[in-house]
Structure formats: structure tokens, C-alpha cells
TITORLO-232644 format. One record per residue (C-alpha): y, z, x; residue in three letters. Coordinates in steps of 0.02 Angstrom, whole numbers, plus 50000, padded with zeros to 5 digits. Layout:
YZXALA
...
% end
This chain:
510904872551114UNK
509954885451027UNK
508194887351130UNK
506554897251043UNK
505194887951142UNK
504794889751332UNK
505084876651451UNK
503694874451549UNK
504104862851669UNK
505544861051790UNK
506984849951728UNK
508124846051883UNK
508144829151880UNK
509754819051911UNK
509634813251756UNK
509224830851693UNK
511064837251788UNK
511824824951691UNK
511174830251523UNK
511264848451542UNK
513134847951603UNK
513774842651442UNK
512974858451353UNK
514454870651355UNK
513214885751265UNK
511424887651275UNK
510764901751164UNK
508974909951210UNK
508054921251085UNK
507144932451222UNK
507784937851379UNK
506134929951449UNK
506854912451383UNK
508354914851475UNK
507474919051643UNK
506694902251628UNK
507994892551588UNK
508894897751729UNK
507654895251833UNK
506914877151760UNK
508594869551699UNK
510284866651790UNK
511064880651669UNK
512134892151747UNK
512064911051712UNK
513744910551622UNK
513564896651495UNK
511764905851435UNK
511384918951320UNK
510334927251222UNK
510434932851015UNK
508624934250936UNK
508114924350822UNK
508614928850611UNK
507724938350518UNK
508214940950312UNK
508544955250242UNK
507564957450116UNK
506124962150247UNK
507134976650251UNK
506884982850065UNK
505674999450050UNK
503894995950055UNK
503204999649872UNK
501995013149896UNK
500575004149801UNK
500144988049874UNK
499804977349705UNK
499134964049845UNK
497904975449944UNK
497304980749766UNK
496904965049719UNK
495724961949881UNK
494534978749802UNK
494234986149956UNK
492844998349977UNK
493825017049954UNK
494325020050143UNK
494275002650195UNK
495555000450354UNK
496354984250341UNK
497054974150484UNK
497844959250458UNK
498414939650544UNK
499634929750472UNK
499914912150540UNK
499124894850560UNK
497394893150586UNK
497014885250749UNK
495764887850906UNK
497464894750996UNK
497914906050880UNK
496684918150920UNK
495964919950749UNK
494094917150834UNK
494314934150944UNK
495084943450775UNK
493324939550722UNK
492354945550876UNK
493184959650888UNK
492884963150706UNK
491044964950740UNK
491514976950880UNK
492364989050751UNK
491575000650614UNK
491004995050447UNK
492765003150355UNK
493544990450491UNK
494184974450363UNK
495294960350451UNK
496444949850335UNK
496724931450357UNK
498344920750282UNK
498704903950328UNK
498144885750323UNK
497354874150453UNK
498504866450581UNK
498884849950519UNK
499054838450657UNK
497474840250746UNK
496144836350641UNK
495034849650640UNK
494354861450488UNK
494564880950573UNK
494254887550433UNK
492704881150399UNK
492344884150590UNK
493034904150545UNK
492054905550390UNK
490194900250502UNK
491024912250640UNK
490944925650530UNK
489414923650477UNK
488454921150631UNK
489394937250697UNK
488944950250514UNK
490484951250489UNK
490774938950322UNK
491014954950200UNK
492394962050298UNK
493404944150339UNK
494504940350191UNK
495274921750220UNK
496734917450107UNK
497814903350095UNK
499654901750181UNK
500774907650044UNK
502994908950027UNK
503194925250024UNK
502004936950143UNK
503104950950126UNK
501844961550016UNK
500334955650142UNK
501074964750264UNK
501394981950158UNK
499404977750125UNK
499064981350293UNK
498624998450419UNK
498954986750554UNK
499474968250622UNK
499004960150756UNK
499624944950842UNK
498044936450917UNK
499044921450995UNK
498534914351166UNK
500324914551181UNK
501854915151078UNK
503644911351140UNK
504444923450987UNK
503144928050832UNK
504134927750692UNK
502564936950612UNK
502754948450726UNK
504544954050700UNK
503994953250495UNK
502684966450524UNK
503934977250650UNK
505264976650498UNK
503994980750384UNK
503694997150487UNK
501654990050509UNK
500694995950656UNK
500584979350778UNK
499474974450917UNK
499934960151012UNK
499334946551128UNK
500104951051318UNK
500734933651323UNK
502294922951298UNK
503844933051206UNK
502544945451111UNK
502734957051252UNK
504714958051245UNK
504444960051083UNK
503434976651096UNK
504474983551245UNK
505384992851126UNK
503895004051099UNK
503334997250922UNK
501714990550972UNK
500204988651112UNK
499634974451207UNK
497974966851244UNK
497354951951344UNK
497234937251257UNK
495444933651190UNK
494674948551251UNK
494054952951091UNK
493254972951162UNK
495054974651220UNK
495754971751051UNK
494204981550984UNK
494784997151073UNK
496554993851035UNK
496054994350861UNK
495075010650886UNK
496685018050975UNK
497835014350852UNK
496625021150704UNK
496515039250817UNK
498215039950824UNK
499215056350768UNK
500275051950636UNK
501855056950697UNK
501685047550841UNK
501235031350733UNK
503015036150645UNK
503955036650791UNK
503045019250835UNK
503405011850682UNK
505455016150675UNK
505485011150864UNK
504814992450787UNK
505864992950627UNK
507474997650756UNK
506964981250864UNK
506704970350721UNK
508474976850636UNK
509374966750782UNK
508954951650717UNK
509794957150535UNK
511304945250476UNK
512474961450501UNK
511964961450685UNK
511964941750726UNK
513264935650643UNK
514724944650724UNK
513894940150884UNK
513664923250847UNK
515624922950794UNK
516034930550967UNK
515084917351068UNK
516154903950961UNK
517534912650977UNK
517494914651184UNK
517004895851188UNK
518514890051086UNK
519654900951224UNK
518864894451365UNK
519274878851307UNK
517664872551286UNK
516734864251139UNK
515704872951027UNK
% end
């Protein structure tokens, strides 16, 4: 069993015993996962584990030193771009982005990518587009559509922030750490793990003059300190390369098929 979302609720059922002794390997992708399915699930410390989650090489490859996306968005000359990748959706966060946008100077632009959520029925973007207008802040909110490959959105960017009210493991998140981007993140769910390392800062969630002064922080910052940020986040996200999971993944298999149990 390969886990990636939290488990809210405590699953100690009989019935639940029953289930959960016929798993022989559960597999967490945070050490934050594991800590709650040991204490929510009848899993035992030895049968659980934790490998993070995969992330392709190719968000690896050098950056190319001229952003052909961020020059396509014509930017004022200066313009500091911060950008969200993800669904739109009231639990996203992408409302407090906004807020926090009017908190920020007038070089201050915020970058948008993704679609609505599709299951619930509700236009956020439209609701995003009136926010930003109501707030000033329409000529500095740029709102594009989910796309395959985000890898050049996030060489586009000064910094990325995961606005989340709280994310079990951002993929985004580890795609902007590979991609040696600044990131501010949500201190919620996995996001924090995810920034222990040193490649990011937290915030509380929708607390938009938190995020604001993150932002501020992070645009002060000497630049050889942002380096060192930015390799400490690259060096996180390399763990989840193929080179690093797969021999782990073939040692787990491997122990399992000398214990005798079933993989």
C-alpha cells in the first residue's frame, strides 16, 4: 500500500484489524504520513515506511537563462514575479495570493496556472478575476490556463508559493524546489516537511500580511543566502530522482521476498 494522503480519522475497527493485517508493506511519502498511520491504523512500525513520492528527471535539466515564457507575459522592466501553480479552488489559497498581492509594491506581479476544480461546481476564476479587481490589483494578476508541461513557468518565476490550506505532499512544490525557485509555503499538511530542509519559509495559512511580509523577506534577501536556499531545495527535491527511489524501492521488495512475505 503506497499512502500520499492523510488519514484523518482513526481506523481501528475490528473490521479495520482485519483489513490492515493482510497489508505486508505500507509505503508513506512524508515522515508526517507515517506518524499517522501509526497512530490511526493497526500498522505496526516494522511493516511501514517511507520513500517520497517520484519526481522526473527532466526537472532536473539547467534552467535556460531567458525565460521565453516570462517574456511572453511583457512585464514592466523590474517586474518581480511570484507565481501558483495548481487547481483553482476556495482551498487552494489562491484568494489570499490575491490579498496579499495588494499588500505588496506595484513591481510585485503574482502568476496564476491552473483550471477550476471540476467536481464542485463553482467558477473561481471568475470569483478570482472580480477579487482582483475589487482589491487594484487586476494589472498585476496574470491568470492562465492549466497546461502539460509547467516546467518553463517555474524558470518564469523569482519565487513560488504554495498557498494551500493544507497539502499532504505538493508536488508543485517539490517542482519549484528542483527547479532551484525561491518557495513560500502554507505551514500546513506535508508543505512543512517539505521545507525542513531549509529550501523555503512558512506562513499561516490565509493570512495574507503574513505572506505579504514573507514576500518582502524573501525579495531583501542577500543573494548568497537565496543560493544556499535554493541548493538546500534542489538537494531535497533530488531524493525523489529515479536514481534515488528505485534502488530503494528494489530493497523494500527485496527484504519482503526474504521475510517471506508477499509483495
Amino acid at each position: 500500500m503506497q499512502q500520499a494522503m492523510q488519514i484523518p480519522h482513526v481506523k481501528k475497527a475490528p473490521w479495520h484489524w482485519l483489513r490492515y493485517r493482510r497489508v505486508d508493506a505500507w509505503v508513506c511519502g512524508l515522515q508526517q504520513l507515517k506518524a499517522e498511520c501509526l497512530a490511526r491504523t493497526p500498522i505496526d512500525e516494522a511493516r511501514c515506511h517511507v520513500l517520497p513520492l517520484p519526481l522526473d528527471d527532466r526537472w532536473f535539466a539547467p534552467a535556460d537563462a531567458r525565460s521565453a515564457f516570462r517574456e511572453a507575459l511583457e512585464l514592466p522592466e523590474g517586474a518581480w514575479l511570484v507565481g501558483t501553480v495548481g487547481r483553482l479552488d476556495p482551498k487552494k489559497g489562491q484568494r489570499t495570493a490575491l490579498q496579499a498581492l495588494a499588500h505588496l509594491p506595484e513591481h510585485v506581479h503574482w502568476l496564476f496556472v491552473g483550471d477550476n476544480t471540476v467536481d464542485n461546481d463553482r467558477d473561481e476564476r471568475t470569483a478570482l478575476f472580480e477579487r482582483a479587481q475589487s482589491l487594484g490589483v487586476a494589472d498585476r494578476a496574470h491568470f492562465f490556463n492549466a497546461r502539460a508541461d509547467v516546467l518553463p513557468v517555474y524558470d518564469a518565476l523569482d519565487a513560488f508559493v504554495m498557498t494551500s490550506d493544507s497539502e499532504t505532499i505538493g508536488t508543485v512544490t517539490l517542482e519549484a524546489l528542483a527547479r532551484e525557485v525561491p518557495v513560500i509555503g502554507t505551514d500546513a499538511g506535508g508543505t512543512p516537511e517539505l521545507l525542513d530542509a531549509g529550501g523555503g519559509q512558512l506562513v499561516p495559512p490565509r493570512n495574507a500580511e503574513a505572506l505579504a511580509e514573507a514576500v518582502i523577506v524573501l525579495m531583501q534577501e542577500a543573494p548568497e543566502a537565496l543560493a544556499v536556499r535554493k541548493r538546500k531545495g534542489r538537494d531535497y527535491a533530488a531524493k525523489c530522482r529515479p536514481s534515488q527511489l528505485i534502488p530503494a524501492w528494489e530493497e523494500l521488495l527485496a527484504s519482503l521476498v526474504e521475510s517471506g512475505r508477499k509483495a
